[in-house]
Backbone as a printed PyTorch tensor [residue, N CA C, xyz], in Angstrom:
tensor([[[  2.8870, -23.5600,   0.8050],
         [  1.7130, -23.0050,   1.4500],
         [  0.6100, -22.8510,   0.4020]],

        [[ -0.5960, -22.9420,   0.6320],
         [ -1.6380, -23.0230,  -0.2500],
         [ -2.8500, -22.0350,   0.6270]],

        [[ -3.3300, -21.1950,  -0.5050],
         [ -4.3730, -20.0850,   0.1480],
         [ -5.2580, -20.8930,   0.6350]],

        [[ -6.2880, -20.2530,   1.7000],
         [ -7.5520, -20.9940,   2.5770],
         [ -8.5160, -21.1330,   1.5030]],

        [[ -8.3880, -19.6580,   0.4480],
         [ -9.6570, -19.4380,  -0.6420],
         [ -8.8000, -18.8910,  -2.2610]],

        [[ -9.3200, -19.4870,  -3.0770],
         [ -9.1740, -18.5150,  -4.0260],
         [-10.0830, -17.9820,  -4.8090]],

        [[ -8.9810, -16.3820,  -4.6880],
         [-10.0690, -15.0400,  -4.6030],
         [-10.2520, -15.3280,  -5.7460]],

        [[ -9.6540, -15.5670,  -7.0450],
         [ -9.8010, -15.3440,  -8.6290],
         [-10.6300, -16.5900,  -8.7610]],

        [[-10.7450, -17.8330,  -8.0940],
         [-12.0570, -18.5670,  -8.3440],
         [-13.2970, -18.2450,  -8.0690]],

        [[-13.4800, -17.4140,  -6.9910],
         [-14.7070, -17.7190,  -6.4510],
         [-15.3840, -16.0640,  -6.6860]],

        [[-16.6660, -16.2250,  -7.4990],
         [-17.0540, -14.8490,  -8.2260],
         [-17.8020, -13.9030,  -7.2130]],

        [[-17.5830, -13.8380,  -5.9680],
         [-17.9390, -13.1760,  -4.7490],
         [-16.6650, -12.4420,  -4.7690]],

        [[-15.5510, -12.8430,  -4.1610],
         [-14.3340, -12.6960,  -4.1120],
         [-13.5910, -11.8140,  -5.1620]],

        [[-13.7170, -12.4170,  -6.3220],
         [-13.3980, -11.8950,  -7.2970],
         [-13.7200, -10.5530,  -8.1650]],

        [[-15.4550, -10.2220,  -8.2530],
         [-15.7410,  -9.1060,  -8.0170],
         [-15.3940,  -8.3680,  -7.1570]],

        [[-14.9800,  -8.3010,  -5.8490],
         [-14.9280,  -7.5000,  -4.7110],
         [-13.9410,  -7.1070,  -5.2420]],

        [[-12.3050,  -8.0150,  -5.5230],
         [-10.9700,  -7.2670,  -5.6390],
         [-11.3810,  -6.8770,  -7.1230]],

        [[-12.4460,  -6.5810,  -8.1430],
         [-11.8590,  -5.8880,  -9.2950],
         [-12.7520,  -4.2000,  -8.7770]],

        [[-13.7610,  -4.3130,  -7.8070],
         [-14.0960,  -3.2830,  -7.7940],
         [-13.6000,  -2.5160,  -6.9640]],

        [[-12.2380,  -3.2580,  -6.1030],
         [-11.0860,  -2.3260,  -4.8580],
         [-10.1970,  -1.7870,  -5.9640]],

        [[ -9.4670,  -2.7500,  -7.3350],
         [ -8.8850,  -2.0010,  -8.5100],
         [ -9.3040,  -0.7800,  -9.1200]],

        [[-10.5650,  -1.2000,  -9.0180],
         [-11.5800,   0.0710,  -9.7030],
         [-11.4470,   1.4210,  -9.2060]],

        [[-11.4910,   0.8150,  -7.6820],
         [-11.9030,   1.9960,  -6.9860],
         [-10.7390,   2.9660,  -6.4880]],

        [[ -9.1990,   2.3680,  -7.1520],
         [ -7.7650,   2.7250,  -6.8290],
         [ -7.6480,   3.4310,  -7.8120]],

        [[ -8.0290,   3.3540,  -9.3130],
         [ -7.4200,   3.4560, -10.1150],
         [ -7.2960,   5.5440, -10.1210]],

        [[ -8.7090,   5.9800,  -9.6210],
         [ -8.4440,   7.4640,  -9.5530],
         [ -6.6130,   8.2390,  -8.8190]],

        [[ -6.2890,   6.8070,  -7.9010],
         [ -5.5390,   7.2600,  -6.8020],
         [ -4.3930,   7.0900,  -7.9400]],

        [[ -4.3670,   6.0260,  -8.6040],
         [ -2.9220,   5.5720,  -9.5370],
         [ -3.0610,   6.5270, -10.1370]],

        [[ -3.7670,   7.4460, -10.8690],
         [ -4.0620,   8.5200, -12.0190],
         [ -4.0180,  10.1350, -11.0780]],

        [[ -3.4960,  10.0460,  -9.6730],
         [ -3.2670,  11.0750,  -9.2120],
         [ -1.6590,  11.8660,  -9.3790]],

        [[ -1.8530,  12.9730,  -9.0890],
         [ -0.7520,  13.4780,  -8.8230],
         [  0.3010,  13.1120,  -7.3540]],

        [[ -0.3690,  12.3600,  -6.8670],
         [  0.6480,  11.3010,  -5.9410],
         [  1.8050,  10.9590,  -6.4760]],

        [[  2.8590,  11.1480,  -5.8580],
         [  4.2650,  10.7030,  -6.9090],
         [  3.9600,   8.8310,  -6.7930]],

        [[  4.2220,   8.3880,  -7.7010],
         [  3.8550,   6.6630,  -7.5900],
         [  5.2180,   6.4480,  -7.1070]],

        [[  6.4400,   6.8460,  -6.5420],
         [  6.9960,   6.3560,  -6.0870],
         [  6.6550,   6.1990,  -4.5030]],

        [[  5.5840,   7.6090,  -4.0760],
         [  5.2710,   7.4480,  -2.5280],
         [  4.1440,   6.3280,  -2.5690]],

        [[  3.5960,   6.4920,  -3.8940],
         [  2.2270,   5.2050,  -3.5520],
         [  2.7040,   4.1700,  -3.1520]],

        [[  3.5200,   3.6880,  -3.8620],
         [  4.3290,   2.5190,  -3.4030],
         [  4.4740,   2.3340,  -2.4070]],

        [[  5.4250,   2.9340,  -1.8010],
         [  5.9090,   3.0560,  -0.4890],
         [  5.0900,   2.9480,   0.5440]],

        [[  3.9370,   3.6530,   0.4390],
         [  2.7020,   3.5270,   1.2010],
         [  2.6580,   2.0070,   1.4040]],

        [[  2.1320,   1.4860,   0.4070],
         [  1.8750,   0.2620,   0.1050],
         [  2.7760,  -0.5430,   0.8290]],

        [[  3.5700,  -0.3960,   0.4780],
         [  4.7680,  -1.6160,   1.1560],
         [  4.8720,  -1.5300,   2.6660]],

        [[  4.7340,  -0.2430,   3.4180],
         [  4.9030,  -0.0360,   4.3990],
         [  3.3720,  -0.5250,   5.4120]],

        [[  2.4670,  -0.3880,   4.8020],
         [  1.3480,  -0.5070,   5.6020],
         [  0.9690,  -2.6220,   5.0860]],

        [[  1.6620,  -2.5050,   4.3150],
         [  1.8510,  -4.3170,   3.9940],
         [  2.7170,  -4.7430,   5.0090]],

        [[  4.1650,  -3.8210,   5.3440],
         [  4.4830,  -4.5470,   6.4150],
         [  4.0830,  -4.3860,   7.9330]],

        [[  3.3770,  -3.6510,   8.1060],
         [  2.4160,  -3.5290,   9.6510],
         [  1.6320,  -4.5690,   9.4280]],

        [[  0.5810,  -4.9840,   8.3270],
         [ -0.0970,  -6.0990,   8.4720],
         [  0.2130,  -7.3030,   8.0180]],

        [[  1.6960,  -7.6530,   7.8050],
         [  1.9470,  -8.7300,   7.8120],
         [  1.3030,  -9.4200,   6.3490]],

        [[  1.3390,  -8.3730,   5.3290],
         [  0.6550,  -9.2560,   3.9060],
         [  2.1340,  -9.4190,   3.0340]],

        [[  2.6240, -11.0000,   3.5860],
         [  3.3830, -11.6230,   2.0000],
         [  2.8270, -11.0730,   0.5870]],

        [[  2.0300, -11.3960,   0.2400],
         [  1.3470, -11.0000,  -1.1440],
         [  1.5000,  -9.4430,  -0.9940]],

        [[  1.2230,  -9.0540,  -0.7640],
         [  1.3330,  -7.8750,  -1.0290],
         [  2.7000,  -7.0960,  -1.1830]],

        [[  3.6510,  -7.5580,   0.0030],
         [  4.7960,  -7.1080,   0.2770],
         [  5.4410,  -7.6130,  -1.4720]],

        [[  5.3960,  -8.9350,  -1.4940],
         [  5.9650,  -9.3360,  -2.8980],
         [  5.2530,  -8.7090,  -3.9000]],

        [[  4.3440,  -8.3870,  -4.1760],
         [  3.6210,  -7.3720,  -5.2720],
         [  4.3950,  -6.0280,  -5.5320]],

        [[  4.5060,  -5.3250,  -4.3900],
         [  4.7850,  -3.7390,  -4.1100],
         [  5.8710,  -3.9490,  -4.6380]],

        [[  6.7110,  -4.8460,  -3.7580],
         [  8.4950,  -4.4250,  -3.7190],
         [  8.7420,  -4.4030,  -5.1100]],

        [[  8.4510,  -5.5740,  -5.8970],
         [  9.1330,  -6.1710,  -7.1650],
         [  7.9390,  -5.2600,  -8.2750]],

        [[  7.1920,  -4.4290,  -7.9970],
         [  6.5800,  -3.6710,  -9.1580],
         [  7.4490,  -2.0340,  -8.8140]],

        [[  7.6720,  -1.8390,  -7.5430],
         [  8.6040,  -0.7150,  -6.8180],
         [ 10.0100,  -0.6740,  -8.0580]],

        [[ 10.5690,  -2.0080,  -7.8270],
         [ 11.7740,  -2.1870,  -8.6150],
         [ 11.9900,  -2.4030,  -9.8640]],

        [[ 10.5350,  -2.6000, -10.7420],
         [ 10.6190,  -2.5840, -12.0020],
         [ 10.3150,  -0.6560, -12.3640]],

        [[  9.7160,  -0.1130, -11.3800],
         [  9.2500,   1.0880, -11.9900],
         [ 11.0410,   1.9450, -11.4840]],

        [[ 11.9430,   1.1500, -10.9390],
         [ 13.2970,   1.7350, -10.7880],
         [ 13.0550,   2.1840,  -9.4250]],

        [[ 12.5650,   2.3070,  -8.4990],
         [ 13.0370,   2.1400,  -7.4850],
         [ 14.2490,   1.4730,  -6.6280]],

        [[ 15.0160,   2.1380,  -5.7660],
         [ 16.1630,   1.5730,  -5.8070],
         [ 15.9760,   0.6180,  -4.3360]],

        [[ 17.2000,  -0.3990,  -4.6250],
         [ 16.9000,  -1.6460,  -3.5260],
         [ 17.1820,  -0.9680,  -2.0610]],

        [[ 18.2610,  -0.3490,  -2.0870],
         [ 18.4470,   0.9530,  -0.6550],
         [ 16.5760,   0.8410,   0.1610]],

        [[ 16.2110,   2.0250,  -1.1390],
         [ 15.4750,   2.2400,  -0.2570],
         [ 13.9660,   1.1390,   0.2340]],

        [[ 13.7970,   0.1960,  -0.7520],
         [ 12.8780,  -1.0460,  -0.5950],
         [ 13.6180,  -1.6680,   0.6790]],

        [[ 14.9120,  -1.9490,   1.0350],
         [ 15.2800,  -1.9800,   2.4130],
         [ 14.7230,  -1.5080,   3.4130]],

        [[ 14.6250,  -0.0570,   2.9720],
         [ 14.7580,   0.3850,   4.6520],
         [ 13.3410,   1.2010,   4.7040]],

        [[ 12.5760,   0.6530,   4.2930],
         [ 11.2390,   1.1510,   4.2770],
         [ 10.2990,   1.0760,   6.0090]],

        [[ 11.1530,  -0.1130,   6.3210],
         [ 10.3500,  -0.4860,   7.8460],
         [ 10.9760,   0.4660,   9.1330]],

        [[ 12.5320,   0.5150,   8.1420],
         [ 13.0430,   1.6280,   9.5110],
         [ 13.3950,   3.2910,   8.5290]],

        [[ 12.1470,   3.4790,   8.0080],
         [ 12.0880,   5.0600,   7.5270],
         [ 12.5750,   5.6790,   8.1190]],

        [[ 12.4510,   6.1780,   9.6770],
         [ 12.3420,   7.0080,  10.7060],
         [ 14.2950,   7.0020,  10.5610]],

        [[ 14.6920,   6.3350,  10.4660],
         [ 16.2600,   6.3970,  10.9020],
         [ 16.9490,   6.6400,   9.2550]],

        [[ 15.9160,   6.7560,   8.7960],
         [ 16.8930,   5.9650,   6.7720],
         [ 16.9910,   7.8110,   6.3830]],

        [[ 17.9400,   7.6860,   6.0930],
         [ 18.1990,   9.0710,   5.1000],
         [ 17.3510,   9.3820,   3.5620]],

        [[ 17.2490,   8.1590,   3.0270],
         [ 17.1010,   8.2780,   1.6420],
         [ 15.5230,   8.4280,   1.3810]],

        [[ 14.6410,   9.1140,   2.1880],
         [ 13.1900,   9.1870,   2.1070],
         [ 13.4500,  10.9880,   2.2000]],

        [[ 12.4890,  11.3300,   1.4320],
         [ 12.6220,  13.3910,   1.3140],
         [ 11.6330,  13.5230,   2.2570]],

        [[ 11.1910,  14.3670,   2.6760],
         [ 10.1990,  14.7400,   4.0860],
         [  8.7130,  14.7030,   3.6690]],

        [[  8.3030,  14.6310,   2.1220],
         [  7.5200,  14.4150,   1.8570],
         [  6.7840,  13.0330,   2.1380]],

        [[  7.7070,  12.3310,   1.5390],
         [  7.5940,  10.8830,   1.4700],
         [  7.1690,  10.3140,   3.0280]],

        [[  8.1210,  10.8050,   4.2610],
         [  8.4130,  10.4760,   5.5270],
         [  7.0190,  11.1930,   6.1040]],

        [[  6.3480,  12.2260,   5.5970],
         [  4.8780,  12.5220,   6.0980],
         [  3.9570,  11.8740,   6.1200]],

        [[  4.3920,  11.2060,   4.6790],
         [  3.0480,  10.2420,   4.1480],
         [  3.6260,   8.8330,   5.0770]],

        [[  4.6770,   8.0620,   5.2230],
         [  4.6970,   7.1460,   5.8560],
         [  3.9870,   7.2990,   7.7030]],

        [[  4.6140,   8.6330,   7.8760],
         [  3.8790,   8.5890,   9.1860],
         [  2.4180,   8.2680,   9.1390]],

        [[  1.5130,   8.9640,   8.0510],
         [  0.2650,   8.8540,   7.9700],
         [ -0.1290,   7.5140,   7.9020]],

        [[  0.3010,   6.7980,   6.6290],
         [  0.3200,   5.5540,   6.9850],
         [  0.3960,   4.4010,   8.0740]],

        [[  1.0950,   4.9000,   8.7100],
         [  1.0450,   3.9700,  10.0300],
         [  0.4740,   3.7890,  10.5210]],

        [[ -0.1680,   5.6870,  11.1760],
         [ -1.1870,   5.7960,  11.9420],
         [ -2.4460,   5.2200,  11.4070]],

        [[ -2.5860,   5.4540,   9.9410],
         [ -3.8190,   4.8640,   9.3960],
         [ -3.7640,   3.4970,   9.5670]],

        [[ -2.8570,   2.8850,   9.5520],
         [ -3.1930,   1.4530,   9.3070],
         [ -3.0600,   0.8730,  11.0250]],

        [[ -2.3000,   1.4860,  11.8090],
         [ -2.7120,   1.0620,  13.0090],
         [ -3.6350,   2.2330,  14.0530]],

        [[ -4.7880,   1.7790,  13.5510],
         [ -5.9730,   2.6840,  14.0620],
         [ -6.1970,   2.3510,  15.8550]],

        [[ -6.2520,   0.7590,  15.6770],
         [ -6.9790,   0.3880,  16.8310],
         [ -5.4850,   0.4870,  17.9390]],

        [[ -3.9860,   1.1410,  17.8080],
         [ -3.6090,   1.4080,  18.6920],
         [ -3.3170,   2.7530,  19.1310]],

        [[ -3.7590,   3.1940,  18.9290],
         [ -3.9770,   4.7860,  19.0640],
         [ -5.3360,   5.2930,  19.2800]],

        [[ -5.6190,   5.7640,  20.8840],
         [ -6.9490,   6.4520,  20.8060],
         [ -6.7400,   7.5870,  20.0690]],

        [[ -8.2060,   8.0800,  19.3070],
         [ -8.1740,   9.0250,  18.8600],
         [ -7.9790,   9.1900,  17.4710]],

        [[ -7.3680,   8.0970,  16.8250],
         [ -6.7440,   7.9570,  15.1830],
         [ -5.7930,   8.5210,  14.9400]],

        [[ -6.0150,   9.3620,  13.9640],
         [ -4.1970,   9.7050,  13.4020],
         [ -4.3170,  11.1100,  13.9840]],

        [[ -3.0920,  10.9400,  14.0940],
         [ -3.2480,  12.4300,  15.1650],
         [ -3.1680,  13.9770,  14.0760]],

        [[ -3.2270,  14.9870,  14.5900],
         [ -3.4920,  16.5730,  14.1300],
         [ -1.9390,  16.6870,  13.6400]],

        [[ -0.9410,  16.2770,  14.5130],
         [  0.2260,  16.7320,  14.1380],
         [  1.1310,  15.6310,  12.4240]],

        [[  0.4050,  14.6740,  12.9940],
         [  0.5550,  13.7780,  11.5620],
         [  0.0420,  13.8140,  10.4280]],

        [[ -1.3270,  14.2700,  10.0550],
         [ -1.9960,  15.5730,   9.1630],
         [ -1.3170,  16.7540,   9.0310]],

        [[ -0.6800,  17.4160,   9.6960],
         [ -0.7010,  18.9080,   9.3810],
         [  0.7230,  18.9880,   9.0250]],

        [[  1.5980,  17.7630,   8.9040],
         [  2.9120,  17.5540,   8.3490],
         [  2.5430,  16.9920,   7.1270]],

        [[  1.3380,  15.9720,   6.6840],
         [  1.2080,  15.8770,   5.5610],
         [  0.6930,  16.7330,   4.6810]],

        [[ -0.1460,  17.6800,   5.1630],
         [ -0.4210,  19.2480,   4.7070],
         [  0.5880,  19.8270,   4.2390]],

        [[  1.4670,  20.0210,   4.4950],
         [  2.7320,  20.4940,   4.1810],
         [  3.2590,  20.2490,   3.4780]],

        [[  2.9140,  18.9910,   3.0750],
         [  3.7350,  18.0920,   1.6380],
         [  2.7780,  18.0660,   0.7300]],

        [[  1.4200,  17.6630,   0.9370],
         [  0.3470,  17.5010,  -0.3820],
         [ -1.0370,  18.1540,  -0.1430]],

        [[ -1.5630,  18.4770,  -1.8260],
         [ -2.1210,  19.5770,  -1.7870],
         [ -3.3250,  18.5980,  -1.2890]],

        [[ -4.8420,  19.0280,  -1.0550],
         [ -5.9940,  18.8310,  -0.9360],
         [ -6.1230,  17.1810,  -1.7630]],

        [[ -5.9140,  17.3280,  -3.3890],
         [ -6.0870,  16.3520,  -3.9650],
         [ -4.9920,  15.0000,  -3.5210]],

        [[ -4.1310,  15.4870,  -3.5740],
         [ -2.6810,  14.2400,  -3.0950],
         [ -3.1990,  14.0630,  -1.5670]],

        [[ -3.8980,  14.9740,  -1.0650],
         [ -4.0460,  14.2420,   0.0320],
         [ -4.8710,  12.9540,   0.0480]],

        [[ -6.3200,  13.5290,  -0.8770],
         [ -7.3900,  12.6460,  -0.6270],
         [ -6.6760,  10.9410,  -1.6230]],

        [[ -5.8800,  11.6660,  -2.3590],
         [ -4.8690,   9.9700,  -3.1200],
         [ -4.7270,   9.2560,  -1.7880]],

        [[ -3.8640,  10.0610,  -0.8420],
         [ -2.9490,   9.1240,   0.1120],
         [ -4.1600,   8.8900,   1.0740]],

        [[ -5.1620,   9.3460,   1.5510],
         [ -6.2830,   8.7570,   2.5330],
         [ -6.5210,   7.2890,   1.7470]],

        [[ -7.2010,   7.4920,   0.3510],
         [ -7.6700,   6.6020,  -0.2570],
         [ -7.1270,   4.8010,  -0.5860]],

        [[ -5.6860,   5.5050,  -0.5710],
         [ -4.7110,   4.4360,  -0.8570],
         [ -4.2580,   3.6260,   0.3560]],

        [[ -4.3240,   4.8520,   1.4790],
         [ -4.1780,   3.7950,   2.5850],
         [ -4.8450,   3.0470,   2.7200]],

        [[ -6.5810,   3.1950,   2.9310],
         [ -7.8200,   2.9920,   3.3770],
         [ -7.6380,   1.1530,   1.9210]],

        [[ -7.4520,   1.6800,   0.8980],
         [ -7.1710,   0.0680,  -0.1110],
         [ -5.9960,  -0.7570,   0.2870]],

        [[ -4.6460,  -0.3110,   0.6360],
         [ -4.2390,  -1.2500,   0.9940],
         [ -4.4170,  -2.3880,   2.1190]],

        [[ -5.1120,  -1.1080,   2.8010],
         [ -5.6920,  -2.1210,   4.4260],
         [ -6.2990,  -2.9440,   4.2900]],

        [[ -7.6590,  -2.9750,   2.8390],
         [ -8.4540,  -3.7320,   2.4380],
         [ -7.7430,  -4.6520,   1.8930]],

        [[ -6.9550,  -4.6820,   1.2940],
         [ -6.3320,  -5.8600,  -0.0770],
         [ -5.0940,  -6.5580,   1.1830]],

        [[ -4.7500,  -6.1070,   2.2700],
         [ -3.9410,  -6.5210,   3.5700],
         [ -4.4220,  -7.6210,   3.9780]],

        [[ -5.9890,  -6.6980,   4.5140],
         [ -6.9700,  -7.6890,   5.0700],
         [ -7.1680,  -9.1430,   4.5510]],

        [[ -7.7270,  -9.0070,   3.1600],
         [ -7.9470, -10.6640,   2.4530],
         [ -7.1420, -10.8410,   2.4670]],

        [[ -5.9610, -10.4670,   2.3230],
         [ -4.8630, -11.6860,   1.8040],
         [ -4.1300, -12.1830,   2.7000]],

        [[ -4.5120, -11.1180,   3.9260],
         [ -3.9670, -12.0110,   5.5740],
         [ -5.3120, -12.9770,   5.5090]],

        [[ -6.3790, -13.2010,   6.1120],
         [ -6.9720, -13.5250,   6.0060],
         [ -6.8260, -14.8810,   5.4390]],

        [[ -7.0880, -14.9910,   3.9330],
         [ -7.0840, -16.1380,   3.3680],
         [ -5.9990, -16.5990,   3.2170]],

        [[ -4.6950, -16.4800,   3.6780],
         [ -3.2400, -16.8780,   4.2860],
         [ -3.2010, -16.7320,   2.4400]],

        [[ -3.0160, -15.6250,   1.5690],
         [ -2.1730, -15.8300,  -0.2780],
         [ -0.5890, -15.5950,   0.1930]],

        [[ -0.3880, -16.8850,  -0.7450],
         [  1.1540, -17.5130,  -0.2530],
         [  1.8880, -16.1420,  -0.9150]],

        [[  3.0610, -16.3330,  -1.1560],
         [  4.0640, -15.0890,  -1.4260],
         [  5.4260, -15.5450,  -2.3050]],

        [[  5.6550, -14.6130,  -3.1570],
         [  6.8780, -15.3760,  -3.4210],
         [  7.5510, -15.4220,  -5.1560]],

        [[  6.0020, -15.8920,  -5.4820],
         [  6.5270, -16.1470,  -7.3230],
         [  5.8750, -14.8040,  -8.1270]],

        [[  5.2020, -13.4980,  -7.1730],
         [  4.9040, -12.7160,  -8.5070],
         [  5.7680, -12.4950,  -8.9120]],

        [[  5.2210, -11.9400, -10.4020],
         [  6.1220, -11.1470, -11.0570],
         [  5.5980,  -9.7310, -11.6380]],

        [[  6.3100,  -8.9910, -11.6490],
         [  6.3270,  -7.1380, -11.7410],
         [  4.5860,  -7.1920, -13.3440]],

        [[  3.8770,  -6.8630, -13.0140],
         [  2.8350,  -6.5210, -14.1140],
         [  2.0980,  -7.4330, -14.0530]],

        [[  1.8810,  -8.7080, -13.1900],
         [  0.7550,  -9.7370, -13.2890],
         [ -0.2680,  -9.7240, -12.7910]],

        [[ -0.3740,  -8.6360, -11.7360],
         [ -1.8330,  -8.4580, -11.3290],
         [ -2.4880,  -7.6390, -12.3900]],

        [[ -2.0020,  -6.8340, -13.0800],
         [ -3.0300,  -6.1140, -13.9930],
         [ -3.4480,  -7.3530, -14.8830]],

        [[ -2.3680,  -8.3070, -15.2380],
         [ -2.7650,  -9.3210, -16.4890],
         [ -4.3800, -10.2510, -15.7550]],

        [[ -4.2710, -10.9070, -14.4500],
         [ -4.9360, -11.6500, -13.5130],
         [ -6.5010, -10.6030, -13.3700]],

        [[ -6.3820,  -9.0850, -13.2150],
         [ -7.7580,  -8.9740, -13.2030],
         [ -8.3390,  -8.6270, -14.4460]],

        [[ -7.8240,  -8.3280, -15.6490],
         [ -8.4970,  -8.0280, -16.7790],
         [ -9.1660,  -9.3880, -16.9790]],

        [[ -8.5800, -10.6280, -16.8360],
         [ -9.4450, -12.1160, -17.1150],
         [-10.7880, -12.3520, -16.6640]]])
């Protein structure tokens, strides 16, 4: 499979994803546990169907020691034991965030006020933020069909410093 565009050629493109990095990096430097960032990530990659992404998350998930259990069962959270209630707040949020347009109304009061419960003011505004980027970095890379498959754990940081 071969992308429609490539983002790292074309300097439209390419600016855009270093200033979505840019604009993450407060969220990576939060008190968000990076094991839920992840998770976020992977989970709202698999609602939108982003290969690239899914292969990014999982295999940077598993270099930071994340265990394969739970990179399994990330799609069926709701039934998996091995997520703490924290984690399982923020996935709900996630969902709802990333599937906006099936839900009147957006994310609902009761899916907030369980993530209230788990993170303070600041971890919250991490996990708004992080959703709101993965949807973006979802978007292009559904979009421009980026194939999936050969990253490897630390190459996107190497790919945007260039």
């Amino acid at each position: 499979m071969e992308a429609r565009l490539n983002m790292f050629g074309s300097k439209v493109a390419l600016g855009f994803v270093k200033h979505l990095v840019a604009a993450n990096k407060p969220v990576v430097g939060s008190e968000l546990p990076a094991a839920t960032q992840e998770l976020v990530k992977i989970r709202a990659s698999q609602i939108n169907g982003c290969s690239g992404c899914l292969d990014m998350h999982t295999k940077e998930a598993a270099a930071a020691g994340e265990t394969s259990t739970r990179l399994h069962l990330v799609a069926a959270w709701r039934e998996a034991t091995v997520f703490t209630e924290a984690e399982r707040a923020a996935l709900e949020l996630t969902e709802q965030g990333t599937r906006l347009a099936d839900a009147a109304g957006g994310v609902s009061d009761a899916a907030w006020a369980d993530a209230a419960k788990h993170y303070d003011e600041e971890q919250l505004a991490a996990l708004v933020c992080l959703i709101a980027a993965i949807n973006a970095f979802n978007r292009m890379n559904v979009i421009t069909q980026q194939p999936a498959g050969d990253y490897e754990a630390g190459m996107a940081a190497r790919m945007i410093q260039h």
